[in-house]
FITIFI-692480 format. One record per residue (C-alpha): x, y, z; residue number from 0. Coordinates in steps of 0.05 Angstrom, whole numbers, plus 5000, padded with zeros to 4 digits. Layout:
<r u="X" v="Y" w="Z" num="NUM"/>
...
END
This chain:
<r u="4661" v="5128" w="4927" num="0"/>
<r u="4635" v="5173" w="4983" num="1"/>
<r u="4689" v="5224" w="5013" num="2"/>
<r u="4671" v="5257" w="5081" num="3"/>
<r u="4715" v="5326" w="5086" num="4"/>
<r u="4765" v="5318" w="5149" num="5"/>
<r u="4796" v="5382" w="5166" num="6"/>
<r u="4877" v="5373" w="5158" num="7"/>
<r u="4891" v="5412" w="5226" num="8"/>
<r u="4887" v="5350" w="5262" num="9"/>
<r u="4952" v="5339" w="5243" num="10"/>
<r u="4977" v="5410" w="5268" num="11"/>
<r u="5004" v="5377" w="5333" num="12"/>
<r u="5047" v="5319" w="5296" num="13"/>
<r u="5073" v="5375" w="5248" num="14"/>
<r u="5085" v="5447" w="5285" num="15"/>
<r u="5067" v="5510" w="5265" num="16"/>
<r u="5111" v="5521" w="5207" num="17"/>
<r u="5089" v="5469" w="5175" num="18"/>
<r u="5013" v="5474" w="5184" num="19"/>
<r u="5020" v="5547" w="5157" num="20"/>
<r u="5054" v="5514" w="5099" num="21"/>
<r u="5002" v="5464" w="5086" num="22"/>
<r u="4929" v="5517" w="5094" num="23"/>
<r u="4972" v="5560" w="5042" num="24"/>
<r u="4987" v="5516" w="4994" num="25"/>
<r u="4913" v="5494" w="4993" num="26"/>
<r u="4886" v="5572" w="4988" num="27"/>
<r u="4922" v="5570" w="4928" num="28"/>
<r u="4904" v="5504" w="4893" num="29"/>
<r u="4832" v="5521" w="4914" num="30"/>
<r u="4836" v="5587" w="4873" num="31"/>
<r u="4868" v="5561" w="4813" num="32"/>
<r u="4818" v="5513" w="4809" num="33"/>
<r u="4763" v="5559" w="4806" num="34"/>
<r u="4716" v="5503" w="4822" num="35"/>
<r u="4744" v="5463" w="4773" num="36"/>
<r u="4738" v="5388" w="4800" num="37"/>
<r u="4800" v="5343" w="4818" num="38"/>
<r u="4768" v="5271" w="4798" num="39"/>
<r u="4807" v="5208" w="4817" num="40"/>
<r u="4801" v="5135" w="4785" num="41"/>
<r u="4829" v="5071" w="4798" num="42"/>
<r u="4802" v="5005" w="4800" num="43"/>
<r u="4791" v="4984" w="4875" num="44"/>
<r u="4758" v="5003" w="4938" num="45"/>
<r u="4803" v="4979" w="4978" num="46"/>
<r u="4850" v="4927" w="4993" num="47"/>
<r u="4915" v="4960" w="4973" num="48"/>
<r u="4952" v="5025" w="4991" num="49"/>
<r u="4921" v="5074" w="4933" num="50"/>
<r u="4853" v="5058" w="4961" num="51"/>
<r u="4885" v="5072" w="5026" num="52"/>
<r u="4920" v="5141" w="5012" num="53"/>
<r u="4857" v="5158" w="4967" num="54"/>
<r u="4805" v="5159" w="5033" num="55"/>
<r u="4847" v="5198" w="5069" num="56"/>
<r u="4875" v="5249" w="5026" num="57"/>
<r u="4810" v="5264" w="4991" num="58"/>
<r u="4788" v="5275" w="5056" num="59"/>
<r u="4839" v="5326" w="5074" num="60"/>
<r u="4818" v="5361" w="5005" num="61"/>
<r u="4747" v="5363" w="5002" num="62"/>
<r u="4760" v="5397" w="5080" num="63"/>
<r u="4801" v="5452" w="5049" num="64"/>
<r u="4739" v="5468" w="4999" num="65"/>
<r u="4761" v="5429" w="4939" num="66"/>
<r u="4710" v="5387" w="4896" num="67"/>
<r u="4753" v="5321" w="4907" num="68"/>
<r u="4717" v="5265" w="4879" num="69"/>
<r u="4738" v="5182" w="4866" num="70"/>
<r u="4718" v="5138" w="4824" num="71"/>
<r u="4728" v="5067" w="4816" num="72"/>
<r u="4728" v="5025" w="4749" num="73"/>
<r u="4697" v="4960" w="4738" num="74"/>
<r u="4724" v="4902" w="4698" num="75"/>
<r u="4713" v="4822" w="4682" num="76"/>
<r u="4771" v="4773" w="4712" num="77"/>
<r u="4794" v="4769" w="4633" num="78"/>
<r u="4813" v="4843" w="4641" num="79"/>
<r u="4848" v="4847" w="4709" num="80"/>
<r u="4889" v="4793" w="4689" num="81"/>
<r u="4922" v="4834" w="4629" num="82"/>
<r u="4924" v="4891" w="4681" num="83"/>
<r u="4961" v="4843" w="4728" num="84"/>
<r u="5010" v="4833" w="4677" num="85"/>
<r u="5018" v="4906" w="4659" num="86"/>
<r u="5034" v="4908" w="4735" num="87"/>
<r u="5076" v="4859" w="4736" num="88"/>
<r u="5115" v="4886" w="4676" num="89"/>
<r u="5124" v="4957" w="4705" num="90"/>
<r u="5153" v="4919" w="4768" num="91"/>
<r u="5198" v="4887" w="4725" num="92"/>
<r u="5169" v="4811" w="4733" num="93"/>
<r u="5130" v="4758" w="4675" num="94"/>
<r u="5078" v="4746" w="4724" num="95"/>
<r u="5031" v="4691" w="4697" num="96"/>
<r u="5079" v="4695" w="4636" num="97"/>
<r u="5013" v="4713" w="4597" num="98"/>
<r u="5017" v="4742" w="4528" num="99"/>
<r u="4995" v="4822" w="4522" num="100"/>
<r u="4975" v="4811" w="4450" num="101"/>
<r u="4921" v="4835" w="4408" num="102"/>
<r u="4868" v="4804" w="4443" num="103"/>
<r u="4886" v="4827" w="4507" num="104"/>
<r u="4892" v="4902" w="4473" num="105"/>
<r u="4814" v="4893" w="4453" num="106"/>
<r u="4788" v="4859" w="4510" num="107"/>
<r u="4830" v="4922" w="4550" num="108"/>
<r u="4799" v="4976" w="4506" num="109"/>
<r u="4724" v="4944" w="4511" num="110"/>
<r u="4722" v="4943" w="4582" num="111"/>
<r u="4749" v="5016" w="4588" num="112"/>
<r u="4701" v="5040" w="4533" num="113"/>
<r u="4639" v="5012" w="4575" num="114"/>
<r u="4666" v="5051" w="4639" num="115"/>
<r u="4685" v="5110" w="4600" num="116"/>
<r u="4616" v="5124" w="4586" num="117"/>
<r u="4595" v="5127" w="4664" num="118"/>
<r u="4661" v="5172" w="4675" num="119"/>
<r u="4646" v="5228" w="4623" num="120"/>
<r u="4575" v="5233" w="4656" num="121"/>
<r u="4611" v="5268" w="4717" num="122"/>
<r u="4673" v="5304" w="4679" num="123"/>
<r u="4673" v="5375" w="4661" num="124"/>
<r u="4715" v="5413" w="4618" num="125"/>
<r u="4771" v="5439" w="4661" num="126"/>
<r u="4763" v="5382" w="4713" num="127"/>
<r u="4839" v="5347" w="4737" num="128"/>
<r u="4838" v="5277" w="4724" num="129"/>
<r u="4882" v="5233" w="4757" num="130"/>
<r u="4882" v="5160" w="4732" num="131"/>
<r u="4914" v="5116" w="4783" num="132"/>
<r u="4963" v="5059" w="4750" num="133"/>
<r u="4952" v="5014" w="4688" num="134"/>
<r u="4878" v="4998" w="4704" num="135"/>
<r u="4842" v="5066" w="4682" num="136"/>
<r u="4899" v="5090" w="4629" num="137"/>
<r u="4867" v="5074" w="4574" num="138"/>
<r u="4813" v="5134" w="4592" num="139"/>
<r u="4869" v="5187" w="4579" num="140"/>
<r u="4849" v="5200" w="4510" num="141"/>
<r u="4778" v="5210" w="4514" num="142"/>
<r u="4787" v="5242" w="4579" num="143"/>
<r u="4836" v="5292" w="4539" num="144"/>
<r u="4786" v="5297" w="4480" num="145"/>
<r u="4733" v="5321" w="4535" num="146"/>
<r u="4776" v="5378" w="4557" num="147"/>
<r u="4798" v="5352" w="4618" num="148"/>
<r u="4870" v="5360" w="4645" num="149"/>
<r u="4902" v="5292" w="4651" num="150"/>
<r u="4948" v="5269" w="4704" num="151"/>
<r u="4971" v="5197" w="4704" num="152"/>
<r u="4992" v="5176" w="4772" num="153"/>
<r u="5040" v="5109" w="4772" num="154"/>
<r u="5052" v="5078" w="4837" num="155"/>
<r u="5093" v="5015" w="4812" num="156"/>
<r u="5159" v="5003" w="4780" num="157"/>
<r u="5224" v="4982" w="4761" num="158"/>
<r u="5297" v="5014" w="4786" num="159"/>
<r u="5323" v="4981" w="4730" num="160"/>
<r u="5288" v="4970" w="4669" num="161"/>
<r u="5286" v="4901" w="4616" num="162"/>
<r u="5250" v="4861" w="4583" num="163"/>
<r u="5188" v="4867" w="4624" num="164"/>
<r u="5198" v="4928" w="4635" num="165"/>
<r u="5196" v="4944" w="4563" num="166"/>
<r u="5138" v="4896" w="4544" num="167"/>
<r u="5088" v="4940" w="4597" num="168"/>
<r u="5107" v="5006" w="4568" num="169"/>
<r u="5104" v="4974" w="4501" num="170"/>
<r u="5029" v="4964" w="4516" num="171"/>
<r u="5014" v="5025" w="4552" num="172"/>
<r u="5043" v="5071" w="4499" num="173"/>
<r u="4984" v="5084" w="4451" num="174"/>
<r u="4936" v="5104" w="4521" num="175"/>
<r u="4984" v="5143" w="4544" num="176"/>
<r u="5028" v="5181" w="4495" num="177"/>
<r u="4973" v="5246" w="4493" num="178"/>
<r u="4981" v="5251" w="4566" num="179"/>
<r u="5029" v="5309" w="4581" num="180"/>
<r u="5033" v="5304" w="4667" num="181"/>
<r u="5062" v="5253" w="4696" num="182"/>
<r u="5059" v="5235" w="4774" num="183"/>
<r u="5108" v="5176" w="4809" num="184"/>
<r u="5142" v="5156" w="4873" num="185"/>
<r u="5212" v="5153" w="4845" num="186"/>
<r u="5239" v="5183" w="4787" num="187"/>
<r u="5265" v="5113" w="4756" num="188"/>
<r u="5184" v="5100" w="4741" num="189"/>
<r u="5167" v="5147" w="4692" num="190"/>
<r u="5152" v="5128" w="4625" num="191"/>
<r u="5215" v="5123" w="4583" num="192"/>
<r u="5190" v="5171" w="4538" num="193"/>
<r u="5165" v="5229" w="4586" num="194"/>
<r u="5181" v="5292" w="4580" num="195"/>
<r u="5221" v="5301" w="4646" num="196"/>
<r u="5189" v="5369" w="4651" num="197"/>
<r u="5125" v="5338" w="4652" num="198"/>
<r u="5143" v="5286" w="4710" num="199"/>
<r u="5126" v="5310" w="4786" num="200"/>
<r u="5155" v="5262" w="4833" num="201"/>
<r u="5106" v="5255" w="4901" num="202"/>
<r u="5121" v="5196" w="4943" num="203"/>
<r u="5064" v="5170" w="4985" num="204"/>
<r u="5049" v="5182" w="5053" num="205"/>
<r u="5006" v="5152" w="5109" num="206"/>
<r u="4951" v="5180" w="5146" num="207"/>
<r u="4970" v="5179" w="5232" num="208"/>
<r u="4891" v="5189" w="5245" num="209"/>
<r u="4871" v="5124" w="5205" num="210"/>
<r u="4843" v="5062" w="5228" num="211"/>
<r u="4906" v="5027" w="5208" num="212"/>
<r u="4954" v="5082" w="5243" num="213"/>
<r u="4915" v="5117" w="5299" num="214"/>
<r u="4944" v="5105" w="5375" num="215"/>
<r u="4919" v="5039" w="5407" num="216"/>
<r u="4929" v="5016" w="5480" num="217"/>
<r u="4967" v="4961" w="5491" num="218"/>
<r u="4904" v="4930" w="5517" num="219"/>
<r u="4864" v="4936" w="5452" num="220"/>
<r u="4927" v="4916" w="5419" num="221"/>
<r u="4922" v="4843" w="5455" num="222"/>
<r u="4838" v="4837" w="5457" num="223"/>
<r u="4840" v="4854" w="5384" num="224"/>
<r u="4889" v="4801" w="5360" num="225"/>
<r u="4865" v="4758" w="5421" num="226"/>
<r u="4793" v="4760" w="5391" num="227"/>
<r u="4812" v="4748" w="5316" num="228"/>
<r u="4857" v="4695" w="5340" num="229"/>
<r u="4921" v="4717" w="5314" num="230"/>
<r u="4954" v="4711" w="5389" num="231"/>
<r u="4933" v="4659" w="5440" num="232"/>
<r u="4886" v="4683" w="5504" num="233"/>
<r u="4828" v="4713" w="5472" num="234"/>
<r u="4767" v="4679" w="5495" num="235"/>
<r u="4729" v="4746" w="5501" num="236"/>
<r u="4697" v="4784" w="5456" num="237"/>
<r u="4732" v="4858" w="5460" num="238"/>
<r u="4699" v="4924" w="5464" num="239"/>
<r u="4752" v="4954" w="5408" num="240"/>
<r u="4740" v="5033" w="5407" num="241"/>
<r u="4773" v="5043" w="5337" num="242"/>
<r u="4751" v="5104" w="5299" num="243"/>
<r u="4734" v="5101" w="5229" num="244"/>
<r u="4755" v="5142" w="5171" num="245"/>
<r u="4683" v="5191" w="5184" num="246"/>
<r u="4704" v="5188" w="5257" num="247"/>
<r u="4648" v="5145" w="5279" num="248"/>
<r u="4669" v="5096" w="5324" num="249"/>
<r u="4686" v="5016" w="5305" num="250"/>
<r u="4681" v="4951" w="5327" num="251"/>
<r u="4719" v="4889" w="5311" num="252"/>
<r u="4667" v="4837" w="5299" num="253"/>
<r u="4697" v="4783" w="5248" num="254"/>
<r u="4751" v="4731" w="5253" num="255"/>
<r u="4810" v="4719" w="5213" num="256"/>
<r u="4820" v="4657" w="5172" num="257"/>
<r u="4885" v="4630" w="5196" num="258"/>
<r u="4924" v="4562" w="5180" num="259"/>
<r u="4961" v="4540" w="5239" num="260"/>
<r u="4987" v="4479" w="5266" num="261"/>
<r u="4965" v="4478" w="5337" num="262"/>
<r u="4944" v="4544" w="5376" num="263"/>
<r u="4967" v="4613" w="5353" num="264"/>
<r u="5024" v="4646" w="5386" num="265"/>
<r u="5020" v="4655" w="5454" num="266"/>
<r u="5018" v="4736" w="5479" num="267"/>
<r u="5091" v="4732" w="5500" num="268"/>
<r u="5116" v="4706" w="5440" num="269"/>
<r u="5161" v="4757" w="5401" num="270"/>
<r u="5125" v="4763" w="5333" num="271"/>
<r u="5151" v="4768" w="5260" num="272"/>
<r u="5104" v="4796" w="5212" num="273"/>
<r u="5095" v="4816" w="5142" num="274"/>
<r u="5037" v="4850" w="5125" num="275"/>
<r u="5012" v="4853" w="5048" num="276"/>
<r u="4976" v="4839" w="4993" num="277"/>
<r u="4984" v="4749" w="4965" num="278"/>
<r u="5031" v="4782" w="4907" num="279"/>
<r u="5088" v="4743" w="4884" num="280"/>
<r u="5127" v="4810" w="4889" num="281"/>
<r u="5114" v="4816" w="4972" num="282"/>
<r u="5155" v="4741" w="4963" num="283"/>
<r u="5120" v="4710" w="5014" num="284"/>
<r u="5151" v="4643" w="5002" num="285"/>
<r u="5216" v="4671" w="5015" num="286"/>
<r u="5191" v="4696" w="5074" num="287"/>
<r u="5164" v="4630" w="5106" num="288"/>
<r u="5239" v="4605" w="5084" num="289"/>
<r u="5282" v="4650" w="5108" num="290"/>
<r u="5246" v="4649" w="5179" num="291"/>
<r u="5239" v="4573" w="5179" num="292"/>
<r u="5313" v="4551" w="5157" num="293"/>
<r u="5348" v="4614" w="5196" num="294"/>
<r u="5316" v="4639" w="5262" num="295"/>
<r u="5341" v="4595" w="5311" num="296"/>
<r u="5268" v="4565" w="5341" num="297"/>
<r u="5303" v="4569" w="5409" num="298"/>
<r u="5290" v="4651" w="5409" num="299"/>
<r u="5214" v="4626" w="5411" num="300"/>
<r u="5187" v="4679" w="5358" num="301"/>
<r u="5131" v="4659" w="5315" num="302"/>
<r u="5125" v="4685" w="5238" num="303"/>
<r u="5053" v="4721" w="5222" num="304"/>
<r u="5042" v="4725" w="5141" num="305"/>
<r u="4974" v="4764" w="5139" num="306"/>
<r u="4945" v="4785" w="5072" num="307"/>
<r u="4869" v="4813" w="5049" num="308"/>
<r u="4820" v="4751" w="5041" num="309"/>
<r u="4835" v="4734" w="4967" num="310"/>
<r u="4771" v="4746" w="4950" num="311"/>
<r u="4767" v="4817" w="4974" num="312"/>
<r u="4807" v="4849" w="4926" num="313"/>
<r u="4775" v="4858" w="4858" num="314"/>
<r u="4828" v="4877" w="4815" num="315"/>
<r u="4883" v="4814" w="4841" num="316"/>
<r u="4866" v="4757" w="4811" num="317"/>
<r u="4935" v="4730" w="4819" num="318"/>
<r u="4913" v="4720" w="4909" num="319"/>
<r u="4887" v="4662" w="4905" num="320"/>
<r u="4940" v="4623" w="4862" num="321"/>
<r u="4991" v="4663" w="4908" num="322"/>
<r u="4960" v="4642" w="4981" num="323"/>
<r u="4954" v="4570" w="4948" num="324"/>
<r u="5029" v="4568" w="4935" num="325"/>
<r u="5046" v="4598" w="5009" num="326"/>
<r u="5001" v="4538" w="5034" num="327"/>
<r u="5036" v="4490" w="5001" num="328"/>
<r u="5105" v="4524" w="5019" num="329"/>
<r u="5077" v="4516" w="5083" num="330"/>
<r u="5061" v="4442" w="5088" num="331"/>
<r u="5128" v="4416" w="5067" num="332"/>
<r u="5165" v="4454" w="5135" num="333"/>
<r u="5178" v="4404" w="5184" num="334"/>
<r u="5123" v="4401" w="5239" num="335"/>
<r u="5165" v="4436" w="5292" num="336"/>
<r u="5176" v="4495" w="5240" num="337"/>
<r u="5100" v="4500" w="5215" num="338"/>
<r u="5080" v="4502" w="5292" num="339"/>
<r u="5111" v="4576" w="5288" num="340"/>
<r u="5093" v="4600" w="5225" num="341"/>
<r u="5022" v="4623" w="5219" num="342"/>
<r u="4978" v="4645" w="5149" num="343"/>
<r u="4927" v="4693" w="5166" num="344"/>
<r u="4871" v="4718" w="5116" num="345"/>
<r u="4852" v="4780" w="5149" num="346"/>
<r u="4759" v="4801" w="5131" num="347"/>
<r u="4759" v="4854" w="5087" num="348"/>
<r u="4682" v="4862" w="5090" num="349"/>
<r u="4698" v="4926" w="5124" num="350"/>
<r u="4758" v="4956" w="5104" num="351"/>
<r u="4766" v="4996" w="5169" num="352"/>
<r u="4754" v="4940" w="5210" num="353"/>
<r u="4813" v="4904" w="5171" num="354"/>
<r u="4857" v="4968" w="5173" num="355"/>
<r u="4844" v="4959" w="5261" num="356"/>
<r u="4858" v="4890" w="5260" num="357"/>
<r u="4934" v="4910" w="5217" num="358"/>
<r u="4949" v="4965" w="5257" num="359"/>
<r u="4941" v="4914" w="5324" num="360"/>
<r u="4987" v="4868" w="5289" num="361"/>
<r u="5043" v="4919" w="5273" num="362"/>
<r u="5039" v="4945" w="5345" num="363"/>
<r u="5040" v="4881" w="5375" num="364"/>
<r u="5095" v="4851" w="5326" num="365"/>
<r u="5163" v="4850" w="5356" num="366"/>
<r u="5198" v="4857" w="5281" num="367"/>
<r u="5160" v="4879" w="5215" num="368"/>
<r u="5199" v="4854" w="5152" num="369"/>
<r u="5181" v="4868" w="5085" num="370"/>
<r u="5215" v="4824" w="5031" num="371"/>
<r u="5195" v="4848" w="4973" num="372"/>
<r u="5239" v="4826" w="4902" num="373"/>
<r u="5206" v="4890" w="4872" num="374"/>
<r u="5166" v="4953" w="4914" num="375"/>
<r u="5131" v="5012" w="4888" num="376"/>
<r u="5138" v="5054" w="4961" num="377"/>
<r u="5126" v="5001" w="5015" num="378"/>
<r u="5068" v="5038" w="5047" num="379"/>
<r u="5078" v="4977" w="5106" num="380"/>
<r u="5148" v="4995" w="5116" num="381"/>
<r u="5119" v="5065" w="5128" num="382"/>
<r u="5068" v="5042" w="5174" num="383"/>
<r u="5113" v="5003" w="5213" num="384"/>
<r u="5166" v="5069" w="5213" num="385"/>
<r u="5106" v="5107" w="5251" num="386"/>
<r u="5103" v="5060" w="5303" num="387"/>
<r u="5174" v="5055" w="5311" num="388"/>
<r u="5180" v="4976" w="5297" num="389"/>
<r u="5247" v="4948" w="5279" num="390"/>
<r u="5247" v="4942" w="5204" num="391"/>
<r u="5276" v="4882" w="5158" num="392"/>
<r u="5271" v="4899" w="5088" num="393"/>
<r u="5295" v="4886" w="5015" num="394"/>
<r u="5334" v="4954" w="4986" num="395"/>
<r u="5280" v="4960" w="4929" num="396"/>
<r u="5248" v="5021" w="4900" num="397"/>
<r u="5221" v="5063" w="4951" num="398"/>
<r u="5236" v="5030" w="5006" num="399"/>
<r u="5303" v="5053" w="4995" num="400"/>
<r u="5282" v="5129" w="5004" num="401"/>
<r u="5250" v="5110" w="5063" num="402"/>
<r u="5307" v="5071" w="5099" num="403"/>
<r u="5379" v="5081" w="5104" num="404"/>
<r u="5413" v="5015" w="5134" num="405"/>
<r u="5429" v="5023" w="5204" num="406"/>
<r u="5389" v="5081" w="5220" num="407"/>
<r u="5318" v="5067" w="5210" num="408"/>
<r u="5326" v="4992" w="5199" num="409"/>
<r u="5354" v="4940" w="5165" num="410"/>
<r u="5363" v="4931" w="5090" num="411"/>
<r u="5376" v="4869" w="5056" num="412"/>
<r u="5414" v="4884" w="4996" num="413"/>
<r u="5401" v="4812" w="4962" num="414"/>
<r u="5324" v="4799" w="4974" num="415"/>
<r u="5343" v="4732" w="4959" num="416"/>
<r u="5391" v="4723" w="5012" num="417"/>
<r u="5354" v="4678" w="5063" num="418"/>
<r u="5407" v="4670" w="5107" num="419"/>
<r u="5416" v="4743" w="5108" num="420"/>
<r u="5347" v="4754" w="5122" num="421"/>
<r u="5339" v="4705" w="5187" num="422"/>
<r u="5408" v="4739" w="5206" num="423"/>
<r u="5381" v="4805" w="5208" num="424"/>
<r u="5317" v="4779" w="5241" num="425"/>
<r u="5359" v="4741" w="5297" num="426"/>
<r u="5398" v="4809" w="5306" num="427"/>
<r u="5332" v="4849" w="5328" num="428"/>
<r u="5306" v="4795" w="5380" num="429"/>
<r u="5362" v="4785" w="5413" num="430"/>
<r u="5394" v="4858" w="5412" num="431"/>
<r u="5319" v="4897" w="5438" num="432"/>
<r u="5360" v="4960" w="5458" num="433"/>
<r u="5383" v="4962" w="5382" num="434"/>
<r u="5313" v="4940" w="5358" num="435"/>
<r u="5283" v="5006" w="5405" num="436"/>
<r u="5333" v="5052" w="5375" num="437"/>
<r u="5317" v="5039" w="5298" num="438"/>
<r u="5246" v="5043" w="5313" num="439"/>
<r u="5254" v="5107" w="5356" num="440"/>
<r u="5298" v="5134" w="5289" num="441"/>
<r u="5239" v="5099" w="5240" num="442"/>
<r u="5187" v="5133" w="5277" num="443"/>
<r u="5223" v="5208" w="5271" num="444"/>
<r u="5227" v="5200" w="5201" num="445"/>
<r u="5163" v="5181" w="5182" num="446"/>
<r u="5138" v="5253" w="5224" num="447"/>
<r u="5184" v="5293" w="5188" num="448"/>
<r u="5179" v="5251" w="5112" num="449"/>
<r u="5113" v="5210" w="5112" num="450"/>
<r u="5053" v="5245" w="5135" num="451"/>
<r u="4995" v="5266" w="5088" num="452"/>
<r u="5020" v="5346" w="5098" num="453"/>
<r u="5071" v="5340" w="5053" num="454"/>
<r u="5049" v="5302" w="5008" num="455"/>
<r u="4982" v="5346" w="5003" num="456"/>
<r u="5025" v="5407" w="4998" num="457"/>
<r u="5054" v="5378" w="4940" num="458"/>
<r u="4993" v="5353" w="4897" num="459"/>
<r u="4963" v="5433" w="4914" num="460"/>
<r u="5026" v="5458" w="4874" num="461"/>
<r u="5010" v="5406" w="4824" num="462"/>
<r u="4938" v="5426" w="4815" num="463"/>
<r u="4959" v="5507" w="4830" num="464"/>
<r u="4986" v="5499" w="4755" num="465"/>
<r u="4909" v="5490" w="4717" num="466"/>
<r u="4890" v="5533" w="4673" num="467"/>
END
């Protein structure tokens, strides 16, 4: 993947002085410990999920401070990401496809990561950091390792309590990873079982304010960009968008969504329910379309958004598809008067900045952001949302938790499967908009002082300040 170096004082006036000081230190540092050493990341997507997200932006921020940042992304048949899926599934806690992770999927694992392996040690020097992103590119640790190359496994996903699942993922993961001494997670709960603690560096993700997905937009793009995709009503003109792109050169919207709708979206005035993510049975979509249906009184007149990628978009989720199926069907068995206001929106991923736009529209325009996940690595939406100080509905689950304290940055449902719970806390932020401006106002300072790529680059520069 091609990284063009941003320079990270862009973000002096969000952060302060202090802070910026802290931040061009910390990368003096790393930059002379490396000694021109590489800092080489894989994982096994583009885009269409948060790593690929934080990964474009981050690496930005490094290559600007004079660091040889570099990513890579694996390839793999659907046989492969499937076991993957699984893996992920496992570390989250979940059966998934309630697939086996037997011997066969061990070899099929191994084969694919053997052919990729040999395009990865073409670029890898002795003394290079490696920093494998989730199950996908694990199985490179050892011949990484046997290369000379220092080793970091970064996991994104897990469990706060581990079982059975739990145990099967590690169970396969083991043999890849028990060489690797580093360890890098969101929360201390998903660290291998057997790590060293030591050897564990917790860094919780962070978003990037200067993104497509998280840059300011007028409340006039706002309504000509969903207007023109045709997630609100009113948009019979093509807009003039002036989104910048991750290089800085300007964008344009030019695609639609694909949305299924009974009758015409919602109109501009409507107050808007979203939930933004990946077609994962984690994000519990189903629940979502539910919980809104049965428990939001239709006479507040808010409509419920569910947007996710373009199922086929994402090349290592091949679980989308049979996910977005189920939401349809979900979807067709609500009453007519209850599908009029619930809307499923495939959002183009053919350009992944475009998309991002498109998002960041629909969390500015959206009256409440929920996220109702049964299991959550961070909740890089919940973040998002935070920085443009949205009222919040979300499940307390993994970070998410960190991110949100119940009453003061949002609201936290401590049963994800509480429906009625959910539409209650919903109902509470339409009708109560001083309340709903308050928490977001709250989110928003939070998400300055917590969330921004500063501190998390300050801490991956003490991480890589420790080569040798």
């Amino acid at each position: 993947m091609q990284v063009q170096a941003a320079d990270i004082a862009r973000l002096a006036p969000l952060i302060g002085v202090e802070r910026m000081e802290t931040v061009e230190h910390v990368a003096e540092v790393a930059h002379a410990a490396l000694a021109g050493r590489a800092v080489i990341n894989i994982n096994s997507a583009a885009a269409g999920g948060g790593v690929a997200e934080m990964l474009t932006s981050l690496l930005s921020y490094v290559r600007g401070a004079g660091i040889d940042a570099r990513w890579l992304v694996i390839s793999g048949d659907h046989a492969f990401f499937e076991t993957t899926k699984r893996i992920h599934h496992g570390l989250y806690g979940g059966p998934g496809d309630g697939g086996p992770l037997g011997e066969f999927e061990r070899r099929h694992y191994e084969q694919v990561l053997h052919e990729n392996a040999n395009e990865v040690m073409a670029v890898v020097r002795r003394g290079d950091v490696i920093l494998l992103h989730d199950p996908q590119p694990a199985g490179l640790a050892r011949v990484l390792a046997a290369a000379g190359a220092r080793v970091i496994w970064r996991c994104h996903v897990g469990c706060d309590v581990p079982n059975e699942w739990t145990r099967r993922a590690w169970e396969f993961l083991r043999p890849y990873l028990d060489g690797v001494s580093e360890y890098v997670v969101s929360l201390p709960a998903f660290a291998p079982p057997w790590a060293d603690p030591a050897g564990v560096t917790v860094i919780p993700p962070s978003i990037d304010p200067f993104s497509p997905k998280n840059q300011p937009m007028s409340r006039r793009t706002v309504h000509m960009t969903l207007g023109y995709v045709g997630l609100v009503g009113d948009g019979s003109h093509r807009p003039d968008v002036p989104f910048a792109r991750c290089d800085g050169s300007p964008g344009r919207i030019n695609r639609h969504a694909d949305i299924l709708q009974t009758g015409p979206p919602p109109p501009p005035e409507a107050p808007l329910v979203i939930q933004v993510s990946r077609w994962d049975h984690q994000k519990d979509m189903e629940g979502v379309i539910a919980g809104f249906a049965e428990h939001v009184d239709p006479r507040l007149g808010a409509h419920l958004v569910l947007a996710g990628p373009i199922v086929t978009g994402v090349a290592d989720d091949p679980e989308a598809r049979v996910v977005l199926e189920q939401c349809i069907v979900r979807w067709r068995q609500l009453p007519h008067a209850e599908r009029s206001r619930v809307h499923l929106a495939c959002l183009p991923m053919a350009d992944p900045d475009e998309q991002a736009a498109i998002v960041n529209a629909l969390q500015r325009h959206a009256r409440v952001v929920v996220q109702k996940s049964l299991a959550e690595g961070f909740g890089l939406t919940v973040t998002e949302a935070m920085w443009k100080a949205r009222p919040i509905v979300a499940s307390a689950v993994g970070g998410i938790v960190d991110q949100i304290i119940d009453g003061e940055h949002g609201l936290l449902l401590g049963d994800p499967g509480d429906l009625a719970g959910f539409g209650r806390a919903i109902s509470s932020l339409l009708t109560d908009p001083q309340e709903a401006e308050r928490l977001g106002r709250n989110a928003q300072l939070r998400a300055t002082e917590e969330y921004l790529g500063d501190r998390h680059l300050v801490q991956y520069g003490l991480l890589f300040a420790g080569a040798h």
